[in-house]
N, C-alpha and C positions, 0 to 999 in steps of 0.2 A: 181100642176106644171106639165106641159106636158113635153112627152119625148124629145123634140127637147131640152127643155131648161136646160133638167138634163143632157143631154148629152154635151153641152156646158160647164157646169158648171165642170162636173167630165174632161173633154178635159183638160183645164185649172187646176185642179188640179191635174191631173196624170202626167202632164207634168211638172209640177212645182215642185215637189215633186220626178222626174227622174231626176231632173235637168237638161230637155230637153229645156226648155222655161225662158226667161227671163220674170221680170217684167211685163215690156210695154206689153206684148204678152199675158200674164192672166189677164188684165185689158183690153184690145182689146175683147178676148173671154167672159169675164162676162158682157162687155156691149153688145156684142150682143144678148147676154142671159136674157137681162134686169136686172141685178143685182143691186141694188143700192149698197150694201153694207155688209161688210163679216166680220165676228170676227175670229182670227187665236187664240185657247186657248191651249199654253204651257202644263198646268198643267193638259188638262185633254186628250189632243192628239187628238181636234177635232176642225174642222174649222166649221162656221155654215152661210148659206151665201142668204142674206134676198132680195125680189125681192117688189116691191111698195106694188102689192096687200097683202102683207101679207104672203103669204108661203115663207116656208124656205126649206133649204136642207144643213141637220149637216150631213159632212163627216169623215170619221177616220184620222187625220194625225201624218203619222209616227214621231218619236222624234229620234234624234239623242240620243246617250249612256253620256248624259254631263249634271250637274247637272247643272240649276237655281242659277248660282249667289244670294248671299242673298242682296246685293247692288247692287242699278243700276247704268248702268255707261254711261249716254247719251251719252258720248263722242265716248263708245266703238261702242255704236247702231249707230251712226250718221258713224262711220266708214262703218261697215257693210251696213250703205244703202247705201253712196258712192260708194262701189267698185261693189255693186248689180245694180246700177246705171250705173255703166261704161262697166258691161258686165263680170267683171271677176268673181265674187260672186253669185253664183248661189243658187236657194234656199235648198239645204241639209247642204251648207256652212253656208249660212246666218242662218238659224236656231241654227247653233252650237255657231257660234261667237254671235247674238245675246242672245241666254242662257247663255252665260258666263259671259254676260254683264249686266245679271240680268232682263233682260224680261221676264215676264210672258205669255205676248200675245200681239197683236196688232189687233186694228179694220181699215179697209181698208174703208173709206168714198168716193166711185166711183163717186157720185154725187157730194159731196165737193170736189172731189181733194186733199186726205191729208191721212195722216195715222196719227194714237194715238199709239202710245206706251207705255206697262204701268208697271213698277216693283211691288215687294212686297207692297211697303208699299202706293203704289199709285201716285207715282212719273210716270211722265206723259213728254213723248216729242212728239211735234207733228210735223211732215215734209209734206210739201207741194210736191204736186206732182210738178217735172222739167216742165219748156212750152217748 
């Protein structure tokens, strides 16, 4: 992976993670980076984020201090991506209310358009990117 595209890639996550950037704005950055697609993993505080040919690049991401919900609560995750949607939910937010809500991680599908959300036990919701 060449530096222009690591540096795209880390833009997008340093920002997101200062809660300087919304959403739309690290999915702007990773497709200019050619990213198809990124897995965010709760449990182990790394996000890992895959490009067509094959390389990856697994970065550290911080966790908020709030335990993993043992129950998932799609309705709570569907909140948190709404108001992450509208601008007022930023990602240090959404990370806490979606852990509360029993996420373990979510895979960001750039090429489909959609994220998986996934709890303990494999419970699974999927939201389509807004047009």
């Amino acid at each position: 992976m060449n530096q222009a595209t690591q540096q795209l890639i880390r833009e997008a996550a340093d920002g997101s993670t200062a809660g300087r950037i919304h959403f739309g704005q690290v999915i702007g950055l990773l497709m200019q980076a050619g990213v198809e697609s990124y897995v965010a993993d709760y449990r182990t505080q790394r996000t890992t984020y895959y490009l067509p040919d094959g390389d990856t690049l697994s970065l550290d991401t911080p966790m908020p201090d709030v335990e993993i919900a043992q129950d998932f609560d799609a309705a709570a995750v569907q909140a948190a991506i709404r108001g992450a949607q509208q601008g007022v939910v930023m990602y240090p937010q959404f990370k806490r209310l979606s852990r509360q809500a029993g996420c373990i991680g979510y895979t960001v599908w750039i090429a489909g358009r959609h994220v998986s959300y996934f709890g303990r036990k494999g419970e699974t919701h999927v939201e389509r990117f807004p047009d």
